[in-house]
N, C-alpha and C positions, 0 to 999 in steps of 0.2 A: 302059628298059634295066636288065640286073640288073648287083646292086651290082658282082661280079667277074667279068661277062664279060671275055673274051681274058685271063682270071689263071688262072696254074697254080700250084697249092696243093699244098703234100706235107705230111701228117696223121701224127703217127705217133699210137700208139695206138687206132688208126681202126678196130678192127674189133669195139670193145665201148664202149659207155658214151657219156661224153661227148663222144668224138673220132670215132665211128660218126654220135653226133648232127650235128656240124659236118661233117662229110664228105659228109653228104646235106645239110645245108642249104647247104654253101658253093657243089654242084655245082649244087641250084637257084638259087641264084645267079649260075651261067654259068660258074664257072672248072671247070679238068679238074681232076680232085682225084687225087695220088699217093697211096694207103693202106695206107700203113705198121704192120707190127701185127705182133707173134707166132705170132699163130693163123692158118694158112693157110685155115684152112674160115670163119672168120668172117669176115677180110678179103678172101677171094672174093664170098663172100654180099653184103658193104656192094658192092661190084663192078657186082656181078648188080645188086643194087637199084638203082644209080644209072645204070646202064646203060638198065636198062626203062623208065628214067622219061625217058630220049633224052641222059641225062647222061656226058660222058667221063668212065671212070676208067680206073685202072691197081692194082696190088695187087702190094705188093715185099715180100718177108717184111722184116722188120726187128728187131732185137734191137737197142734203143736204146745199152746198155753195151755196146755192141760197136762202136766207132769205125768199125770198117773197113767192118761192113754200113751205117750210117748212110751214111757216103760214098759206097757202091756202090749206093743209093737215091736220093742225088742225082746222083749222073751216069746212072741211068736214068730217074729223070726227065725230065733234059733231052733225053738222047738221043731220049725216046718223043715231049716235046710241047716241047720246039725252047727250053725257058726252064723257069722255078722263079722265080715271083715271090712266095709266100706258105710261113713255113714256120711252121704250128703243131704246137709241141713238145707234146704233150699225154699221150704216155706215163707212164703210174706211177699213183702212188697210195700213199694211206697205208691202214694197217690197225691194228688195233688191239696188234698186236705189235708197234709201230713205237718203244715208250718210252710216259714219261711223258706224260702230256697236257697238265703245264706245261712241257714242252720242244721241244713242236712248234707251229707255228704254228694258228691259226685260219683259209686260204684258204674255214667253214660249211660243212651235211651237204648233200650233190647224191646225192639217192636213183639210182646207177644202178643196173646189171643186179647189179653186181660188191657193189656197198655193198649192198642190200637183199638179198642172200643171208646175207651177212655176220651183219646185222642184224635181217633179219624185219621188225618194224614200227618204220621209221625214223621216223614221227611220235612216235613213245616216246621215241626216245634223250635223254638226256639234254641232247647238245647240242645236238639237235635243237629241243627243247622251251624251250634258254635261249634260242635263237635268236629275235630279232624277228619274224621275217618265215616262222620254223619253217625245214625243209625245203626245199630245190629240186632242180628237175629239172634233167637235162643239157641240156635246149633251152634256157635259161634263162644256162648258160654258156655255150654253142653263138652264141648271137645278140651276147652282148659280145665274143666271139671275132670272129665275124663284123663286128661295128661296129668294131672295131680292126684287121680287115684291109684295109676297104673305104677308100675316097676320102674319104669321112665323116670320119674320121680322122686324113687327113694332115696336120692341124697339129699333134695329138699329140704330145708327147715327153718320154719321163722320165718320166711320172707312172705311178702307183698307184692301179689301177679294183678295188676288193675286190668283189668278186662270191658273195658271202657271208649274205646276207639280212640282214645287221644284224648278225653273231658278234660280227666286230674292235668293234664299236661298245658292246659291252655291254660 
């Protein structure tokens, strides 16, 4: 049985990066995945893919700062698959305009599409390089994502899973 079959998942930032990753892993998983995202051509594409592959999805434009589309994403959610039992908020990102770098936190470098444009060669960066464990991929957050929606789980509460390759530790 997969971890979330009969779960309906709504993803925002689902159509690039780490929450594209999880929106294809969660739909193999078995849940129908809502894909929530900015970009109409990229969160169709994540659609398409999951689609082909025999997986529900759905694709809602969404602009996160924006209350009222957020809301107007879960009620078509539910109206399309009858429930909304998983919501990963996954939207955003930091950049390197974002402030100091002792003023933001450490969450470690997750080479996606969006960071290694940014970056180029993200094994280089600095933080990358202080990091223990270097660099990670999106799958990598994608699957902790995944074990904190799953059954796996359910005794969880309250705590603090840094998914960071070793950052916060140094």
């Amino acid at each position: 049985m997969a971890r979330l079959e009969n779960k309906v998942a709504l993803i925002t930032g689902a159509g690039a990066g780490i929450g594209r990753i999880a929106a294809l892993l969660f739909a193999e998983e078995g849940a129908a995945v809502v894909v929530a995202a900015v970009n109409v051509a990229a969160g169709s594409d994540v659609v398409a893919e999951i689609e082909s592959q025999g997986g529900q999805a759905l694709f809602v434009p969404v602009d996160v700062s924006e209350a009222d589309q957020v809301a107007a994403a879960v009620a078509q959610c539910i109206a399309t698959f009858g429930a909304l039992d998983i919501v990963y908020n996954n939207a955003g990102g930091a950049t390197p305009n974002d402030g100091k770098v002792t003023e933001i936190p450490l969450p470690g470098v997750v080479a996606s599409e969006r960071v290694r444009s940014m970056m180029g060669d993200v094994a280089a960066d600095p933080l990358a390089r202080a990091t223990p464990l270097g660099h990670g991929e999106p799958i990598e957050v994608a699957r902790a994502a995944l074990f904190l929606v799953s059954d796996e789980a359910r005794w969880i509460t309250g705590a603090i899973l840094p998914v960071d390759g070793g950052a916060a530790a140094v």
